[in-house]
ZAKOLVO-928807 format. One record per residue (C-alpha): x, y, z. Coordinates in steps of 0.5 Angstrom, whole numbers, padded with zeros to 4 digits, always signed. Example, Ala and Ser with C-alpha at 12.3 -4.5 7.8 and 13.67 -1.06 7.14 Angstrom:
<pts>
+0025-0009+0016+0027-0002+0014
</pts>
This chain:
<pts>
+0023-0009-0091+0019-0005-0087+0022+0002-0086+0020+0007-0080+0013+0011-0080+0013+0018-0077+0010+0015-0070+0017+0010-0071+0021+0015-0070+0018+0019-0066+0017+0014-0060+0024+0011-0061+0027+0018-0060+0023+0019-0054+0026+0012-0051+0034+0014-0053+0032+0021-0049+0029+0019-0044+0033+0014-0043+0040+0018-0044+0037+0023-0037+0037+0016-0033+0044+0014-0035+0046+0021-0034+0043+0020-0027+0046+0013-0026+0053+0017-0027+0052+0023-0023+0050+0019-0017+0042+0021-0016+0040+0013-0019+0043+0007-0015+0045+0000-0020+0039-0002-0015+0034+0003-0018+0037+0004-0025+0037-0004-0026+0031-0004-0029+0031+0002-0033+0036-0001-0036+0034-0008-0037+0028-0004-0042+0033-0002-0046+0038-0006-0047+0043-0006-0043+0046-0011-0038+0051-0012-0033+0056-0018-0035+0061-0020-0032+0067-0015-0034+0062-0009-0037+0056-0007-0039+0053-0011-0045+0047-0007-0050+0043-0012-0054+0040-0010-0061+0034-0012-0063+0034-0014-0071+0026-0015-0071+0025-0023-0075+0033-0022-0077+0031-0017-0083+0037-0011-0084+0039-0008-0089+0046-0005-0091+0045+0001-0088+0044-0001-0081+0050-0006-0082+0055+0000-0084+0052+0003-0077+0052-0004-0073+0060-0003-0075+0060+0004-0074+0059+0002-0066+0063-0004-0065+0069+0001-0068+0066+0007-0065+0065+0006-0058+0067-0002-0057+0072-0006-0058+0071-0008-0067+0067-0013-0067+0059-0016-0065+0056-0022-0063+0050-0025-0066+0045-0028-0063+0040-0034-0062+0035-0029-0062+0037-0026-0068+0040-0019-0065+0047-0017-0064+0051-0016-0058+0056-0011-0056+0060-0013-0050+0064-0006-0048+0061+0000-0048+0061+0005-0043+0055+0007-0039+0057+0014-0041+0057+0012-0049+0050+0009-0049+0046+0014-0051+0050+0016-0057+0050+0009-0059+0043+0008-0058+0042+0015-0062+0046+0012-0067+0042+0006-0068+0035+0011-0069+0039+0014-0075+0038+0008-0078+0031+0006-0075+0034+0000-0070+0034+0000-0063+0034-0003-0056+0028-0004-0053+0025-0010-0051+0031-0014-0052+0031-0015-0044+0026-0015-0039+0019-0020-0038+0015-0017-0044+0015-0019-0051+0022-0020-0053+0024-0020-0061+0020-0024-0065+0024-0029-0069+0023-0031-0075+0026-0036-0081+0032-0034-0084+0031-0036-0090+0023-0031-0090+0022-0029-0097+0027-0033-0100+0026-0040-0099+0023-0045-0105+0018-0049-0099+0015-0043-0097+0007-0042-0096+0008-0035-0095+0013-0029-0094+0012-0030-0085+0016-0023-0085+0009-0019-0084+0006-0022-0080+0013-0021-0075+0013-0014-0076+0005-0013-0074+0007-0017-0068+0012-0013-0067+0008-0007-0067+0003-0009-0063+0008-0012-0057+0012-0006-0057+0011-0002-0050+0004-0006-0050+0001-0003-0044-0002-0011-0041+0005-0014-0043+0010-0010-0041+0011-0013-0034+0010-0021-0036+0011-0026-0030+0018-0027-0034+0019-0027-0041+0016-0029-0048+0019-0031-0054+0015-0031-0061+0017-0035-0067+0014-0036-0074+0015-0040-0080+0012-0039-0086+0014-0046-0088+0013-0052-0086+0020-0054-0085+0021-0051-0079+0027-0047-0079+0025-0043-0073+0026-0047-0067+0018-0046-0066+0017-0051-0062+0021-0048-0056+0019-0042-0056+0013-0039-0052+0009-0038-0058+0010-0043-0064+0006-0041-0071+0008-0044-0076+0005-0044-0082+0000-0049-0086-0006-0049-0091-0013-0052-0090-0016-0056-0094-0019-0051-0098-0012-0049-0100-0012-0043-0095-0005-0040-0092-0006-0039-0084-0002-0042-0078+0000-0047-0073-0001-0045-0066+0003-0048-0061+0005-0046-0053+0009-0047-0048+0015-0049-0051+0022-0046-0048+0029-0049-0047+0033-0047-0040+0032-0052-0034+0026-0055-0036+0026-0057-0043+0019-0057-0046+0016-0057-0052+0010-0054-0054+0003-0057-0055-0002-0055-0061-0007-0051-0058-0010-0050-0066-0009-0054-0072-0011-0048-0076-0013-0041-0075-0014-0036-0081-0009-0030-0082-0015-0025-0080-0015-0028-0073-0007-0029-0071-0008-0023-0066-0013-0024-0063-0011-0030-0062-0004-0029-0059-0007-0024-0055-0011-0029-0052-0005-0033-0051-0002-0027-0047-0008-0025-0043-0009-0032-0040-0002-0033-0038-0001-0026-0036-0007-0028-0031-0005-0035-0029+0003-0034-0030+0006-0035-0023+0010-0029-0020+0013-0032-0014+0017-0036-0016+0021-0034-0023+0024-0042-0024+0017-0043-0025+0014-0037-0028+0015-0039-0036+0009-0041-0040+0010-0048-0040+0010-0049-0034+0003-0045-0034+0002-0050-0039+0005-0057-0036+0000-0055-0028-0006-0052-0032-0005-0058-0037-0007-0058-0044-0014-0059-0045-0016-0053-0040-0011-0048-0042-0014-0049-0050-0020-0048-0046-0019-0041-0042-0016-0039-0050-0022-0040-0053-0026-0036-0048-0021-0030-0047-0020-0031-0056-0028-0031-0057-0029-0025-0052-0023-0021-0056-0025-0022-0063-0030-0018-0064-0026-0012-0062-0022-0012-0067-0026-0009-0072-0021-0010-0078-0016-0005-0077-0011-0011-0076-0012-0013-0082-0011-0006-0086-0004-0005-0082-0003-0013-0085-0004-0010-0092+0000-0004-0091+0005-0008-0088+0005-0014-0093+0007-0008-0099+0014-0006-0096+0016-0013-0096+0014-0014-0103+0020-0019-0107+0025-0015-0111+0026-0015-0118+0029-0022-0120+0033-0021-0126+0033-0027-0131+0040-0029-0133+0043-0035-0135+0048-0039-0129+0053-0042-0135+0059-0039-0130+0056-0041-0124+0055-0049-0127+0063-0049-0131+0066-0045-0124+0061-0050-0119+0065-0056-0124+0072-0053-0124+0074-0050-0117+0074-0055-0111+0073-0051-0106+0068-0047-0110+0064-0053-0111+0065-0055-0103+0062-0048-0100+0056-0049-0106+0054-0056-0102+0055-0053-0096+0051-0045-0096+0048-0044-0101+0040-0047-0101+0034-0047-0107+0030-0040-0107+0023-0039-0110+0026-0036-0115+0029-0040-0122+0037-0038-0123+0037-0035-0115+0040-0038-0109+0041-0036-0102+0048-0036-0099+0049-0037-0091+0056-0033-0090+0058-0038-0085+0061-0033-0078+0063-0040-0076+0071-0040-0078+0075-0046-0075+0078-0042-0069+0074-0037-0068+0068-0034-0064+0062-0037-0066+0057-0031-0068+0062-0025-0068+0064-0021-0074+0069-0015-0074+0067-0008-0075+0070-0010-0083+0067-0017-0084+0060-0013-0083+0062-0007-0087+0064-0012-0093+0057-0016-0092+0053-0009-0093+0057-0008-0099+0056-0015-0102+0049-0014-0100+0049-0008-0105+0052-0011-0111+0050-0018-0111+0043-0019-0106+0039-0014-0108+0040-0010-0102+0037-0015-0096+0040-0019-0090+0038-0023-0086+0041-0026-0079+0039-0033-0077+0038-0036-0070+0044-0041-0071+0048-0035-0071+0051-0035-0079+0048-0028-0084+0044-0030-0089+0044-0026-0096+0037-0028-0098+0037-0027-0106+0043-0028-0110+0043-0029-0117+0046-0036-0119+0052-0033-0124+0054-0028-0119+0056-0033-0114+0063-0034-0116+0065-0028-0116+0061-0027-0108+0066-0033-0107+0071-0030-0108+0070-0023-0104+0067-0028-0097+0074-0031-0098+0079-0025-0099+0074-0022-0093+0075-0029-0088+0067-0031-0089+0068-0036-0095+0068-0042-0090+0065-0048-0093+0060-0052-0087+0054-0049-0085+0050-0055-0082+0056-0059-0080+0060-0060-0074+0063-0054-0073+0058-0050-0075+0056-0050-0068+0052-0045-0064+0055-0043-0058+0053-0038-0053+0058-0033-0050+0059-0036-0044+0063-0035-0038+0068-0031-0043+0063-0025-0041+0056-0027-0038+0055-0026-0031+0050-0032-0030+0055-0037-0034+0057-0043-0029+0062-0046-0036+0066-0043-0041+0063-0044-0048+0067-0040-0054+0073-0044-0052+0069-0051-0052+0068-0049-0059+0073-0047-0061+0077-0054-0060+0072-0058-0063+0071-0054-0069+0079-0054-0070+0080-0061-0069+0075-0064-0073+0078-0059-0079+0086-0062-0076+0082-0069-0077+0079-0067-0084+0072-0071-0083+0066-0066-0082+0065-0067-0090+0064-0074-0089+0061-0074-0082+0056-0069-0086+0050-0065-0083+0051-0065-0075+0049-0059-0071+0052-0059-0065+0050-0053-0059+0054-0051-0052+0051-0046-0047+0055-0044-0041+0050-0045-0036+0042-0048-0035+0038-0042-0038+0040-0046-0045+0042-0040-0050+0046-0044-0054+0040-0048-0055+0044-0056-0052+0037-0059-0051+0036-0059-0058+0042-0060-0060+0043-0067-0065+0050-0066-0060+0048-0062-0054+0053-0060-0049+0052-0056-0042+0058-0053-0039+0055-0054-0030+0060-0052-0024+0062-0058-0020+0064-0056-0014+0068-0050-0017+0071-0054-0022+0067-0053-0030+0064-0060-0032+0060-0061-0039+0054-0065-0039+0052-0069-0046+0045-0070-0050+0044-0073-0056+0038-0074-0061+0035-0066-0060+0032-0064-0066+0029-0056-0067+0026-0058-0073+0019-0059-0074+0019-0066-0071+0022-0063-0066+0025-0066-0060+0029-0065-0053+0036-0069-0053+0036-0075-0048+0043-0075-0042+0048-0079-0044+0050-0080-0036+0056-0077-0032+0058-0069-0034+0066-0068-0037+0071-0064-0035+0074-0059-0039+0080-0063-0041+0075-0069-0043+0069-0065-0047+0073-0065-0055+0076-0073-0053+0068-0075-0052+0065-0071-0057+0071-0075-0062+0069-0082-0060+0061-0080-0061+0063-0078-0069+0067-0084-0069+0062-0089-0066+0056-0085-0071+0061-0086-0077+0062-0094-0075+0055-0096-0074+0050-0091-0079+0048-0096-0086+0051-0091-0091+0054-0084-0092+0046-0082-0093+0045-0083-0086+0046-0077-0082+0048-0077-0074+0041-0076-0072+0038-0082-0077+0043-0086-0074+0041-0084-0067+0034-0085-0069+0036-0092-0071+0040-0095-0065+0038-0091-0059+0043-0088-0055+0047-0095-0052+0052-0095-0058+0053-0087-0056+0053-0089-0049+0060-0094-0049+0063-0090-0054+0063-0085-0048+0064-0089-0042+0065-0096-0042+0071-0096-0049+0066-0102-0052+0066-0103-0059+0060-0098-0062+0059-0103-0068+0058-0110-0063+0053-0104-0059+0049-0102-0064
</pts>
């Protein structure tokens, strides 16, 4: 993985200073929340409902053990022993104090992390696909391509005060892991007919109270153009983007008023007035880049313990369907530790989890990490006949449990619990669906089934692409949760249709119940998933099972 250059360091460590004297300032009284507030937010740092939250960049999902130790230090040092993962692929703490914050940031430098730019209306952390570099279908490692965006983004003078926030994925395949299309600038890798790798470009996609996803300005642009090209797409929207009012100030709605055919205009002509001005120096930095994400030393050896261990142990066999996907390289796997224990905060390690996840990285994952979107970590690299022996350590650790991509694998944002903008509680929600469906000993034989909840309309917890989204609103004081169905993140992706009337509180499990029920009484085979079955019926059968108690066979 990428390591910091001198210029890296030298730059964060003047942030973690600067920003230290302004926090001191704050504490003395000289700045007031007012002044500081945006001081703050380009560092990280927020005000929540109960504390103060830090959010840490962990750039495309990449990190190493080392930075995993330190991530545990600080949740053991200086908040409360634990972090939360997030969609964005950073992590969160809850509850630090002010006066803590420059020594966890300085903490953070040690080990080449920091803060900024996870706040505020500049280029956010880029995302990329948690399985980069590993993945079986991959065109290309997308990882490089991420970190030279990174650099070019950060602290960048044109797009430091954006008319609101922007969000950038990549894919380097073609199966889209990375919710590209939701996101402000979507790139996701593909080849031309001469067989060369280079990119997708989609814009104007994004979630929250208006869903959109994003059009395809160019079917394919070639790997030497891409920062050109996204700087045009920055340059256009930094000009046109409203800035008098902020629910209407994202991209997408730059795109949905200026319409597609014209914005793909003003692209093309600000691209051809920048392309010339980029003399190579990118693609040089690219190849730099490309170096330090060279692929580790595979080793060749045989997996006869993990075929005899996969057809002797139960449980053994049940994590192995479920977190373990095909890797590139013959005998490897990669393993996705599930964060998503029943019951538990969906996203949140504790400061020993973390501690143990950097261990195993160590001794069995040729030192690599990843964090996904979905909130799970991913170690990218391990050989098949360490695999028995990793599993026993995940379950020694609480991390073995077995249902990634099923239904208590849920994306969940932190809600009313801690967000000062959640109008619903989240975590709770679940909490309940992930241990009654574990009470009811269904979620292997429902099979694949992503369910997503965000506590308020901004959508962190990504409902509207949900195969089962919920949003949790205020009514009149009191939490009501609105369902959609049939979202889908992938590369077909889609925004899930209403079902109708929200539910209270006490009435969300019970729906989300008779939705499994009516899937599994009208699908065709046990090979048909939730979203299939949906595709097939629409949404009438979904419907009765929720509001009018019809039998969902008759409906379908």
């Amino acid at each position: 993985m990428y390591s910091y250059s001198e210029f890296d360091e030298a730059f964060v460590r003047a942030r973690v200073a600067q920003f230290s004297q302004q926090v001191e300032r704050r504490l003395d009284g000289s700045l007031t929340e007012e002044e500081f507030r945006p001081l703050r937010l380009m560092n990280g740092l927020y005000l929540q409902l109960h504390a103060y939250m830090l959010r840490v960049a962990i750039p495309y999902g990449t990190i190493n053990p080392r930075q995993m130790r330190q991530l545990a230090h600080i949740a053991q040092t200086w908040d409360k022993g634990y972090g939360h993962f997030t969609t964005r692929q950073n992590i969160q703490f809850n509850w630090p104090k002010l006066e803590d914050v420059p020594a966890i940031l300085q903490a953070l430098a040690d080990v080449g992390m920091h803060a900024i730019q996870t706040s505020g209306n500049c280029v956010r952390n880029v995302t990329a696909d948690h399985f980069a570099g590993a993945a079986a279908d991959e065109i290309e490692d997308p990882r490089p391509v991420a970190e030279l965006l990174r650099q070019w983004s950060t602290d960048h003078p044109e797009f430091q005060f954006l008319p609101r926030k922007f969000k950038i994925a990549i894919t380097g395949s073609p199966n889209d892991r990375a919710v590209t299309r939701a996101h402000d600038i979507g790139l996701r890798m593909v080849r031309n007919a001469a067989g060369e790798p280079g990119f997708e470009v989609m814009v104007g996609g994004g979630l929250g109270r208006t869903p959109m996803i994003a059009h395809t300005v160019r079917d394919f642009l070639p790997k030497a153009d891409l920062l050109p090209y996204v700087e045009a797409v920055l340059s256009v929207y930094n000009t046109l983007g409203r800035r008098d009012n902020k629910y209407k100030a994202r991209i997408k709605i730059t795109v949905h008023e200026t319409g597609k055919p014209e914005i793909t205009r003003m692209i093309e002509e600000r691209f051809a007035e920048l392309r010339p001005l980029f003399g190579g120096n990118d693609q040089k930095l690219l190849a730099e880049i490309e170096e330090a994400f060279a692929p580790p030393a595979f080793r060749v050896a045989p997996t006869d313990a993990y075929d005899a261990f996969y057809k002797a142990d139960p449980a053994f066999r049940a994590w192995a369907d479920t977190n373990l996907h095909d890797h590139k390289a013959s005998g490897y796997a990669i393993v996705t530790i599930s964060l998503k224990a029943h019951g538990e905060t969906p996203g949140d390690a504790t400061a020993d989890q973390m501690r143990e996840i950097a261990a195993l990285a160590e001794e069995y994952g040729h030192s690599e990490l990843r964090i996904s979107h979905e909130q799970n970590v991913i170690l990218p690299h391990v050989h098949k006949s360490d695999l028995p022996a990793l599993h026993a350590r995940l379950a020694k650790a609480g991390l073995a449990t077995a249902n990634v991509g099923l239904i208590s694998d849920i994306i969940a944002c932190p809600g009313m619990d801690y967000c000062a903008l959640a109008t619903a509680r989240s975590i709770p929600i679940a909490q309940e669906i992930a241990t009654r469906f574990d009470a009811l000993d269904l979620e292997h034989e429902i099979g694949p089934l992503k369910i997503k909840i965000s506590g308020c309309i901004n959508a962190c917890g990504h409902h509207h692409v949900g195969h089962i989204g919920i949003l949790g609103l205020d009514r009149a004081g009191v939490e009501n949760y609105q369902i959609t169905l049939g979202g889908d993140g992938t590369e077909t992706a889609t925004i899930g249709e209403k079902t109708g009337p929200g539910f209270a509180y006490d009435e969300i499990v019970p729906a989300v119940e008779r939705l499994v029920r009516a899937y599994l009484s009208v699908r065709t085979s046990q090979e048909e998933t939730f979203l299939q079955t949906y595709r097939r019926t629409g949404i009438d059968p979904f419907k009765a099972a929720l509001y009018d108690g019809e039998d969902s066979k008759d409906a379908a």
